[in-house]
N, C-alpha and C positions, 0 to 999 in steps of 0.2 A: 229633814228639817221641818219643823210644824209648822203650822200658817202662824202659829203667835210670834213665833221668831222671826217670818218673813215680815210680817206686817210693823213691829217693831224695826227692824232693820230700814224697812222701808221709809216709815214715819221721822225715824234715825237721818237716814237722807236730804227728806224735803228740808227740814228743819237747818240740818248742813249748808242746805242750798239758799234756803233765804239769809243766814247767820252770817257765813263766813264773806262773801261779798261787801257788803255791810261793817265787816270785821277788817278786811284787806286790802278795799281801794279806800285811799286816801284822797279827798277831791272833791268839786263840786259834782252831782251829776247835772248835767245838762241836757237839752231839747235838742231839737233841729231846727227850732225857730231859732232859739239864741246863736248857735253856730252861724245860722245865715245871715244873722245878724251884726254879727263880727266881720264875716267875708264881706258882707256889703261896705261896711262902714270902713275897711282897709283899700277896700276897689274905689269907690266912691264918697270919699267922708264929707261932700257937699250934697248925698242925695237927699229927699225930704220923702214921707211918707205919704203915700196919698189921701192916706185916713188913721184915724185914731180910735184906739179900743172907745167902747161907751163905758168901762169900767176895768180896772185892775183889781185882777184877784190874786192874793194870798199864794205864794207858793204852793204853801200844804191844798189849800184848797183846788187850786189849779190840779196841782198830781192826783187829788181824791176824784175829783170829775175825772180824768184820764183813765183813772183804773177803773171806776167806774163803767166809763164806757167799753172797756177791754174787758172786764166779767161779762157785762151785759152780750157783747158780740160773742164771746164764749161759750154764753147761756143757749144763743141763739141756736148757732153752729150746733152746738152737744144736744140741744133738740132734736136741731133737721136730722142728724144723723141717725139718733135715738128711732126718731120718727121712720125713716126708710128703711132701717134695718129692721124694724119692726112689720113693716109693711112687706120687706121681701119673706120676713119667714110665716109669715100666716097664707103666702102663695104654693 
C-alpha cells in the first residue's frame, strides 16, 4: 500500500473521530463542575457558595479557553519531548 493511501486512510479516520461523536450522542455535553454541581445541590439544597464568579462566560467561549489550554499543554508536552529526544540522539 503507498503512503498516499495510508495517509488518506488515516486523514479518513481523524475526521471519523471528531464526526461521528458529534453525529451519535444525543445530549448536553457536560463539565465536572456542573455534575458537582448537581451532587451538591441533591446532598445539600440549602448550601451557599462561598464566592461568586467576577464574570460569566459564554459557553462557547468557556470550551474555547479549555481547548485552548489543552493545545497549549499539548504544545508544551510535544516540545519537551521533541526536545529530549533530540538531545539523546546527538549523544
Amino acid at each position: 500500500m503507498s503512503n498516499k493511501w495510508k495517509n488518506a486512510l488515516m486523514l479518513l479516520a481523524v475526521v471519523l473521530l471528531v464526526v461521528l461523536p458529534l453525529l451519535l450522542v444525543d445530549g448536553e455535553f457536560g463539565g465536572a463542575d456542573d455534575a458537582a454541581e448537581g451532587v451538591i445541590t441533591e446532598v445539600a439544597p440549602d448550601y451557599e457558595p462561598w464566592f461568586k464568579p467576577i464574570t460569566e462566560l459564554p459557553g462557547e467561549t468557556e470550551s474555547m479557553l479549555f481547548a485552548l489550554q489543552a493545545a497549549l499543554g499539548a504544545g508544551v508536552i510535544g516540545y519537551s519531548v521533541g526536545l529530549l529526544k533530540g538531545r539523546q540522539q546527538r549523544r
